[in-house]
C-alpha positions as CSV (number, residue, x, y, z in Angstrom):
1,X,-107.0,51.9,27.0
2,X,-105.6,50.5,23.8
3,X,-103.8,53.9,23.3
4,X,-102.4,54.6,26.5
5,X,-100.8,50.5,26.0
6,X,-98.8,51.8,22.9
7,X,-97.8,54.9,24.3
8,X,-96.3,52.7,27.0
9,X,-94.6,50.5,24.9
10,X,-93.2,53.2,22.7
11,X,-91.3,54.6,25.5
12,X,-90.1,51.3,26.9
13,X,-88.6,51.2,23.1
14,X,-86.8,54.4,23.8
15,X,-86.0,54.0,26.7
16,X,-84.8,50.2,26.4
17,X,-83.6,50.2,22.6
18,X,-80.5,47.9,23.4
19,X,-82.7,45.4,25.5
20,X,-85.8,45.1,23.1
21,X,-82.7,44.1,20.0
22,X,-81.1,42.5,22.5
23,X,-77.5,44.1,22.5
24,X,-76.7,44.7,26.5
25,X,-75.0,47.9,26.5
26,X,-71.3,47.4,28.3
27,X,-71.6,49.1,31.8
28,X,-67.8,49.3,31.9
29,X,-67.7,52.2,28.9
30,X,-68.0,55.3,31.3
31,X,-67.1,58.7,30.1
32,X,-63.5,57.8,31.2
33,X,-63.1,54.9,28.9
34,X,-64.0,57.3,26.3
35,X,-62.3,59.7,27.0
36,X,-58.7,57.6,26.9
37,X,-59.7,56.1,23.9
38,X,-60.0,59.5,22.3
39,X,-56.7,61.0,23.6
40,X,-54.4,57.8,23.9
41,X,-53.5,57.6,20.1
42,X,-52.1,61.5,20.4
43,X,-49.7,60.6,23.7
44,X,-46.3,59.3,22.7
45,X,-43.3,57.8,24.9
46,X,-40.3,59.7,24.7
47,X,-36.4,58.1,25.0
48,X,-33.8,60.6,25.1
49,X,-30.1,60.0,24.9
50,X,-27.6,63.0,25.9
51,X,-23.9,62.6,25.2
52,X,-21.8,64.1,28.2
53,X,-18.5,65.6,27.2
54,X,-16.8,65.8,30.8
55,X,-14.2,68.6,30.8
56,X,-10.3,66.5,31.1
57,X,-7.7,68.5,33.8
58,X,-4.2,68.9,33.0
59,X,-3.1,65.6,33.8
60,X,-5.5,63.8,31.8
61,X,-4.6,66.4,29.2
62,X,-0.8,65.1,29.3
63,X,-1.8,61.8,28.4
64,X,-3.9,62.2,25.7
65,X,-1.0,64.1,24.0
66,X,1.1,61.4,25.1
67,X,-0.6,58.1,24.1
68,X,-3.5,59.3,21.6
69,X,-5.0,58.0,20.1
70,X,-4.6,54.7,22.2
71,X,-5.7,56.6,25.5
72,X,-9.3,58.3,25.0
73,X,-12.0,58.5,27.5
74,X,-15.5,58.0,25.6
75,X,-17.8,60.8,26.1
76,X,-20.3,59.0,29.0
77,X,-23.8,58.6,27.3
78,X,-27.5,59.2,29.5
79,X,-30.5,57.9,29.0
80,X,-34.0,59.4,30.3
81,X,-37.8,58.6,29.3
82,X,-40.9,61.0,29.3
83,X,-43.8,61.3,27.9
84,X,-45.5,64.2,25.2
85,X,-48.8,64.5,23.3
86,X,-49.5,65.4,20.0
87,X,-51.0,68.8,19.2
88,X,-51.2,69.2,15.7
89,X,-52.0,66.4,12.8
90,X,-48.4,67.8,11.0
91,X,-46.8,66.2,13.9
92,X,-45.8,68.8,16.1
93,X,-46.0,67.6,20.0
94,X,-45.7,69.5,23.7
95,X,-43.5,67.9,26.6
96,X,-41.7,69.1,29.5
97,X,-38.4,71.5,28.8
98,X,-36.3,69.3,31.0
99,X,-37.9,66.3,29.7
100,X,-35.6,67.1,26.0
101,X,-33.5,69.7,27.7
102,X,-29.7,69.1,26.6
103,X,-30.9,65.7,24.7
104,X,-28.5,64.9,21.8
105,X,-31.0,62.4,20.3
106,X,-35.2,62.4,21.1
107,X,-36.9,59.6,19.7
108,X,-40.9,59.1,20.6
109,X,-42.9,55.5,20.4
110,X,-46.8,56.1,19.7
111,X,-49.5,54.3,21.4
112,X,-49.9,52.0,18.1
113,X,-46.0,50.4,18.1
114,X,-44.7,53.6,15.5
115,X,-41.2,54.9,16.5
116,X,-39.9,58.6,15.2
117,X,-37.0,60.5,15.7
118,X,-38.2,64.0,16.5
119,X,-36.3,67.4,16.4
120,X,-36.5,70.0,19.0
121,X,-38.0,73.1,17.8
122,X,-38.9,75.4,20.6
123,X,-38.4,75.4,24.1
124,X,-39.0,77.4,27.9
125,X,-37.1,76.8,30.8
126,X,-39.5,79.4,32.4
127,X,-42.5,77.7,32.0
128,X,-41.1,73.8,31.6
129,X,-42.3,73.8,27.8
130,X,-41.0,72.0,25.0
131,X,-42.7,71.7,21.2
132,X,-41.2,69.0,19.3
133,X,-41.9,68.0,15.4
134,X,-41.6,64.2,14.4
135,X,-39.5,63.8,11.5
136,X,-41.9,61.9,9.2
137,X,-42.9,61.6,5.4
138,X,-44.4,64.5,3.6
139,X,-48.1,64.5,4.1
140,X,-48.3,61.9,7.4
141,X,-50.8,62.7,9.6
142,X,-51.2,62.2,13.3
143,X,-54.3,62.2,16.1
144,X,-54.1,65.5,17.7
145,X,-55.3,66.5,21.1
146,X,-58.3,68.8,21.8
147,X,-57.1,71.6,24.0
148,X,-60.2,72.8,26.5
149,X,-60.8,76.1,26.8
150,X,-58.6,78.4,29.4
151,X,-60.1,78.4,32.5
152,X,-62.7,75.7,32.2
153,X,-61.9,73.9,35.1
154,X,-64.3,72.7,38.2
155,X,-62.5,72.2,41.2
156,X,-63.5,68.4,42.3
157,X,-64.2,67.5,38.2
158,X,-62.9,63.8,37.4
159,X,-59.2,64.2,35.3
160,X,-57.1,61.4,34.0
161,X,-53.1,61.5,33.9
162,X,-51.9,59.6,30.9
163,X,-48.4,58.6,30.0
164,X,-45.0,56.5,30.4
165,X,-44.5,56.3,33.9
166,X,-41.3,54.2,35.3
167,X,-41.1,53.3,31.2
168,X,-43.8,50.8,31.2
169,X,-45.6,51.9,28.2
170,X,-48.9,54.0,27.7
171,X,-50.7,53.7,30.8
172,X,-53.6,56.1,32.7
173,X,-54.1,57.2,36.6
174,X,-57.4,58.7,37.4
175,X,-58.2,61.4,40.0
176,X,-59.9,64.8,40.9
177,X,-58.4,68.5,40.2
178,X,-58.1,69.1,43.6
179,X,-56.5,72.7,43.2
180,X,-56.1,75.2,41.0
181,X,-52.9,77.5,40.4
182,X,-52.6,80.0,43.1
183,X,-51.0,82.9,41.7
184,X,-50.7,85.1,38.7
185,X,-47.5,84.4,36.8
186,X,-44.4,86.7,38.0
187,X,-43.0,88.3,34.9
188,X,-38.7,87.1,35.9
189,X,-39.9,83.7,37.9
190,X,-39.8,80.5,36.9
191,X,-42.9,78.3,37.5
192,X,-43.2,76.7,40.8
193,X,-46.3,74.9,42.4
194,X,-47.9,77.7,43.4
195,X,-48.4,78.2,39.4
196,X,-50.1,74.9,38.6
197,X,-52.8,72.4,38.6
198,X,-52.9,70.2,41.9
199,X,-54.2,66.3,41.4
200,X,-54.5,62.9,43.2
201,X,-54.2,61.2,40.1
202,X,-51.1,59.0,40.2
203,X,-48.3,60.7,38.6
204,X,-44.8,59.0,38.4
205,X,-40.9,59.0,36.9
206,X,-41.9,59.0,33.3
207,X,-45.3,61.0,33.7
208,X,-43.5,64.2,32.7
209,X,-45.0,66.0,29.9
210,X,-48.1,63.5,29.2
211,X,-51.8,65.1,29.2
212,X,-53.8,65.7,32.2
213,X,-57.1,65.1,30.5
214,X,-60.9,66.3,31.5
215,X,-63.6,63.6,30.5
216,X,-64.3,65.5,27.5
217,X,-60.8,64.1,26.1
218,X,-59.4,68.0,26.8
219,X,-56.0,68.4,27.5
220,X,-56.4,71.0,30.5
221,X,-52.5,70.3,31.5
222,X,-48.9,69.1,31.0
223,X,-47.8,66.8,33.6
224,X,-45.0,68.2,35.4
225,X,-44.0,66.9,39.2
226,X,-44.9,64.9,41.9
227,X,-45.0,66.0,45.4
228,X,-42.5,63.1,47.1
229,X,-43.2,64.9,50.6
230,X,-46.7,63.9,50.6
231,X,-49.4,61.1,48.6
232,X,-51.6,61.7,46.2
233,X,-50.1,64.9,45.1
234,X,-49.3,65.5,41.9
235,X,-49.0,69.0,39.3
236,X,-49.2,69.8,36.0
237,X,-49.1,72.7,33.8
238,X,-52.4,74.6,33.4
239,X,-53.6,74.4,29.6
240,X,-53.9,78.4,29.7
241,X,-50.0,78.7,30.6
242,X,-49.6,76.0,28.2
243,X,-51.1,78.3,25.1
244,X,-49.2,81.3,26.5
245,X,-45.7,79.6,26.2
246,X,-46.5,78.0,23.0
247,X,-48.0,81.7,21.3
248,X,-44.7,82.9,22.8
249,X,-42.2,80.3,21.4
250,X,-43.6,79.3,18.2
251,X,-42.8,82.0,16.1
252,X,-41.2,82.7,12.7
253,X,-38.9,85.0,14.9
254,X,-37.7,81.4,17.3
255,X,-38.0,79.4,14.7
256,X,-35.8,80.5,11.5
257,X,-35.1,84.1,13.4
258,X,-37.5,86.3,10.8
259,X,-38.9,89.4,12.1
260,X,-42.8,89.6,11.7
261,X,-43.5,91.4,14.9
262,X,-46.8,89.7,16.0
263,X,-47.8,87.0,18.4
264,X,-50.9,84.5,17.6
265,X,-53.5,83.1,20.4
266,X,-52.9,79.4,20.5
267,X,-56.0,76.9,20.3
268,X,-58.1,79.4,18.8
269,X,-59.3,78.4,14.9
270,X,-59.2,80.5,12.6
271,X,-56.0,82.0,14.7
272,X,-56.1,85.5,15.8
273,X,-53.3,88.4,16.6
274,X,-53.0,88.8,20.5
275,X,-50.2,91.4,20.2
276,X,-48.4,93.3,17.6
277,X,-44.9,94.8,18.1
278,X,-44.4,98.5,17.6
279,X,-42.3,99.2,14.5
280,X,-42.1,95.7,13.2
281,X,-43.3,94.3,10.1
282,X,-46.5,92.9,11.4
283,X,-47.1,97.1,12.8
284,X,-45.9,98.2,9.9
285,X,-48.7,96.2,7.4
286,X,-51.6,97.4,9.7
287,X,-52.1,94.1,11.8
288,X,-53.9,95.0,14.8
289,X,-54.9,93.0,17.7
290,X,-58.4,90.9,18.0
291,X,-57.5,90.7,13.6
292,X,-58.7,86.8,12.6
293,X,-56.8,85.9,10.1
294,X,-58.6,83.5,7.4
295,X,-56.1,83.0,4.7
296,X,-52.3,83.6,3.7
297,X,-51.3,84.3,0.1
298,X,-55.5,82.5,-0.4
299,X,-54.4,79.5,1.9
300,X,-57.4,78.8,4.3
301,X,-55.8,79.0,7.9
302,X,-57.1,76.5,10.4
303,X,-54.8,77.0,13.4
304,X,-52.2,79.2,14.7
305,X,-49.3,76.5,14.3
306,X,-50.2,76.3,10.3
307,X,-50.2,80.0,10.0
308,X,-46.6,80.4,11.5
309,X,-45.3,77.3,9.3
310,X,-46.6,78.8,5.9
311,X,-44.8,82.5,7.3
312,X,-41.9,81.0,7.9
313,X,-41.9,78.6,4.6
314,X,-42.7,81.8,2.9
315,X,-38.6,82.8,3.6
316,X,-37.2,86.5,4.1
317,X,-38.4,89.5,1.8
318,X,-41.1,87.9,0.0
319,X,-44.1,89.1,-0.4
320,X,-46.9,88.0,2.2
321,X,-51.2,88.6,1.8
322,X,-53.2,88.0,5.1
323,X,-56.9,88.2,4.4
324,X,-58.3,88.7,7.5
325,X,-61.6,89.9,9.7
326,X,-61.0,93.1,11.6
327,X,-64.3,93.6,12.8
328,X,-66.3,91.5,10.7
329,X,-65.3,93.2,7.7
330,X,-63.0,91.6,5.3
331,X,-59.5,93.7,5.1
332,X,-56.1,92.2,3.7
333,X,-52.5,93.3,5.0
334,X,-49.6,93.0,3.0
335,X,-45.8,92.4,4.6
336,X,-42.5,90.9,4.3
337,X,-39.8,89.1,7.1
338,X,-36.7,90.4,7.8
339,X,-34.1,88.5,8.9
340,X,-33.5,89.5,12.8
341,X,-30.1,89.9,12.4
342,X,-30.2,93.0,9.9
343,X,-31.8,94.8,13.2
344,X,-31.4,93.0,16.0
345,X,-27.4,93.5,15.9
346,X,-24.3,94.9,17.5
347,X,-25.6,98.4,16.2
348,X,-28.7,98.3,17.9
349,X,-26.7,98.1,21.4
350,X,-24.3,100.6,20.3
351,X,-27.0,103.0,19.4
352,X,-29.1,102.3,22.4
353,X,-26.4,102.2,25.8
354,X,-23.4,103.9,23.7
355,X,-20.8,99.9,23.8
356,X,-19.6,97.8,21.1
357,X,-19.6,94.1,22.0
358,X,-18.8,91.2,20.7
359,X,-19.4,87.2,21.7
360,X,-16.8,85.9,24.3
361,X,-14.3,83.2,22.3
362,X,-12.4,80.8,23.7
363,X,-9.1,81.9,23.3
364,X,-10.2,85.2,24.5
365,X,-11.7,83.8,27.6
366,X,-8.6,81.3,28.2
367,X,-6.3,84.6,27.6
368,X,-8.4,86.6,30.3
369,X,-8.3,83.4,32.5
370,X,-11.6,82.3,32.8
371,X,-13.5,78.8,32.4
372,X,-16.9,80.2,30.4
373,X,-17.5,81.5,27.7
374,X,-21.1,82.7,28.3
375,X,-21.0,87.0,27.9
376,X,-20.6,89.4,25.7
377,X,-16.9,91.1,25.7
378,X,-17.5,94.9,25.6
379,X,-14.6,96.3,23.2
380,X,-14.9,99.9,23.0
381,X,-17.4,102.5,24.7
382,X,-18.3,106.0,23.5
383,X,-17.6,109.0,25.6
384,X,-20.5,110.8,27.1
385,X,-22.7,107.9,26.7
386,X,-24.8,106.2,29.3
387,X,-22.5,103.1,29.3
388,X,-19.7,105.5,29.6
389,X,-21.4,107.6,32.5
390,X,-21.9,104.0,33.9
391,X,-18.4,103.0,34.5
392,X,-18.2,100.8,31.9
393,X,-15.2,99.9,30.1
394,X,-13.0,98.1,27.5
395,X,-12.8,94.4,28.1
396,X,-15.7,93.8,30.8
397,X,-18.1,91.2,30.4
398,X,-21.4,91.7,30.3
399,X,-23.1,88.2,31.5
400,X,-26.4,89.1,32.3
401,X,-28.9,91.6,31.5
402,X,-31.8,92.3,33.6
403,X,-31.5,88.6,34.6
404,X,-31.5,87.1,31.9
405,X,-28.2,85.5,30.4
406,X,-26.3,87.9,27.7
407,X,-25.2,85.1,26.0
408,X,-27.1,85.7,22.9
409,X,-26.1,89.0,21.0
410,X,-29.1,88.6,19.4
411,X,-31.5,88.3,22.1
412,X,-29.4,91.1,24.0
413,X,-30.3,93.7,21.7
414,X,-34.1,92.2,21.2
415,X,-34.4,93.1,25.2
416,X,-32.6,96.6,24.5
417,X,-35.5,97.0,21.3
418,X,-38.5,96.8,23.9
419,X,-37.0,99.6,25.9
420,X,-38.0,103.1,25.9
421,X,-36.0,106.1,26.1
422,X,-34.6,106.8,30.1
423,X,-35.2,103.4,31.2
424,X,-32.7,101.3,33.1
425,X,-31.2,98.3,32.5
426,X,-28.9,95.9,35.1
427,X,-26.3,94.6,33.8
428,X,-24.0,91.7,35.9
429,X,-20.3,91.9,34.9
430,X,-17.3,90.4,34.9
431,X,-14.2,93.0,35.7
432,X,-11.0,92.5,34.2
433,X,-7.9,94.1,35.7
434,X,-4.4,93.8,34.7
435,X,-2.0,94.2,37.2
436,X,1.5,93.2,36.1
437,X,2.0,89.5,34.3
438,X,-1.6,88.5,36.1
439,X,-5.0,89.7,35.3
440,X,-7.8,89.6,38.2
441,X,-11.7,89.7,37.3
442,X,-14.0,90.7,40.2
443,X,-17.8,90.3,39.7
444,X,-20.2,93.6,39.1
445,X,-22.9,95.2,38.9
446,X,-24.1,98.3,36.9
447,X,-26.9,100.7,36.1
448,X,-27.3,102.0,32.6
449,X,-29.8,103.9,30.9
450,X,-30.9,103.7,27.9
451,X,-31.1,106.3,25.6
């Protein structure tokens, strides 16, 4: 009997430890409270200011001449607010493209008073992604968010919505993932609803670009719209789309325009290679896909946003050692950047669709009689090539290619790199005619293949 009686009492110790010392444990601390209080420090309030230059018409023009510089208009100044969350201790943070897009000025507040200016480093309008780095002090570190693993959502799972909605400050809605996204992601299509997370958690003006949370504290999503037709309806930006955009954009090739040629899974630590391009650097060294890379000229590399800072610190033709695990054997690769320019250029286009171009200028747009300046002026085009069996001529304008904007001589003859030998591209023009003193330009459309 006496046995049994301390047997009992040992497991009303373990199973009362907080009553027997008597500390009553807080009912209120639930695996949401814990959560916040893990993610809040990492989600920051963002205050953007955008200068607006508006355009002045003739008249306006005739009196600035006239009375400047007595009469100016100031350029009109807007002001927006979002929110973002911290991704990396460095100080690198994600928020909504249109949250920062066209910002002159981004500053962020953190959940503990701080205020930074931050600088915008790269950005898709396709996917409503932004990555921002605070400008801070050499060797300041920040609380970083845990990413949760793509795809580990349960339909009806508890998620919390956390950011600066209508300005007020940090603040947190609660709710259930009550969709998933709908459809695999179109290739030449912007995101739309169909593409991400559905929620009842309350999300507001402001909300944009803060974490949508799981009670683990994982970001699973990017806050991105609310449905104004309907309540309780709210979206965000799956966390798998999240580290597909940021593999894509943060790149030694987007960021200081050095060719390596290979793209890194986000959120995975040590990183990894998900794709190499052919004939690049990366190709060239032996980097395959699935390779873990562990260290960079004997650097330990923890994530994928490290790895591509120390490439791109590293500078153009200089050597580079990756130790990595292929396998799990050991093997090293040995490489050098190139600056994008020395092969992404005007002779790339030429050699591929048989036209020298060059980016539209001012004057020669205001000569031609047109308002923009976004194309590429074609100025010669070699006989018997496709461009040539394409109808293509001097002095068109090429403004888009395979609908995308050829603004960007650069990215223009990155698209033309990816293409093999007999395919097509579309090309929208602008056709210039002259036909006496005046000059007509007629919209096009053209086929070329390229070679």
């Amino acid at each position: 009997m006496k046995t049994k009686i301390i047997i009992c009492a040992a497991g009303l110790l373990a199973i009362l430890p907080g009553a027997i010392c008597g500390v009553t444990p807080d009912a209120r601390r639930d695996a949401a409270v814990e959560a916040i209080e893990k993610v809040m420090p990492a989600v920051v309030n963002i205050a953007t200011e955008t200068i607006v230059r508006r355009t002045r018409n003739p008249f306006e023009e005739l009196l600035w001449e006239f009375y400047d510089p007595y009469y100016r208009r100031q350029p009109s100044r807007l002001y927006s607010l979002g929110s973002g969350v911290i991704i990396d201790e460095d100080g690198y943070l994600v928020t909504n493209d249109h949250v920062v897009r066209s910002a002159t000025r981004i500053a962020v507040k953190l959940h503990d008073g701080r205020e930074f200016d931050c600088d915008r480093v790269a950005t898709s309008a396709k996917s409503d992604i932004a990555v921002l780095k605070i400008r801070c002090k050499p060797g300041e570190k920040f609380t970083a968010v845990k990413f949760a693993a793509p795809g580990d959502l349960y339909l009806g799972e508890t998620v919390l919505a956390l950011g600066n909605p209508f300005g007020l400050g940090g603040s947190v809605s609660r709710g259930i993932l009550s969709s998933k996204n709908r459809r695999p992601p179109s290739a030449n299509e912007p995101l739309d609803v169909a593409d991400w997370l559905q929620t009842d958690a309350a999300i507001n003006p402001g909300n944009s670009g803060g974490p949508l949370i799981n009670l683990n504290g994982e970001l699973i999503g990017i806050n991105v719209a609310v449905y104004r037709e309907g309540q309780g309806i709210g979206f965000a930006i799956p966390i798998k789309l999240v580290l597909e955009t940021l593999s894509d954009i943060f790149t030694p090739e987007s960021l200081k325009s050095l060719w390596f040629g290979a793209r890194f899974k986000a959120g995975e630590s040590p990183p990894s290679v998900a794709e190499v391009q052919p004939g690049s650097p990366a190709e060239k060294a032996g980097l395959k896909s699935g390779d873990i890379i562990t260290r960079l000229n004997g650097k330990p590399m923890r994530s994928f946003l490290e790895l591509v800072r120390e490439l791109v610190s590293t500078g153009p033709q200089k050597d580079i050692r990756l130790d990595l695990l292929r396998g799990g054997a050991a093997q090293t690769c040995r490489l050098q950047l190139i600056p994008e320019s020395e092969v992404f250029n005007e002779k790339l286009v030429q050699s591929r669709l048989g036209i020298s171009v060059q980016p539209l200028t001012d004057e020669t747009a205001e000569r031609i009689g047109i308002t923009s300046t976004d194309g590429l002026l074609i100025t010669a085009v070699e006989k018997n090539s496709p461009a040539a069996g394409a109808g293509l001529e001097r002095g068109f304008i090429i403004t888009e290619l395979d609908g995308e904007p050829a603004t960007d001589l650069l990215k223009v003859a990155k698209h033309l790199y990816t293409k093999k030998k007999g395919e097509t591209v579309r090309m929208q023009l602008l056709v210039t005619r002259r036909r006496g003193a005046f000059i007509t330009v007629q919209p096009a459309v053209a086929q070329v293949d390229v070679r």
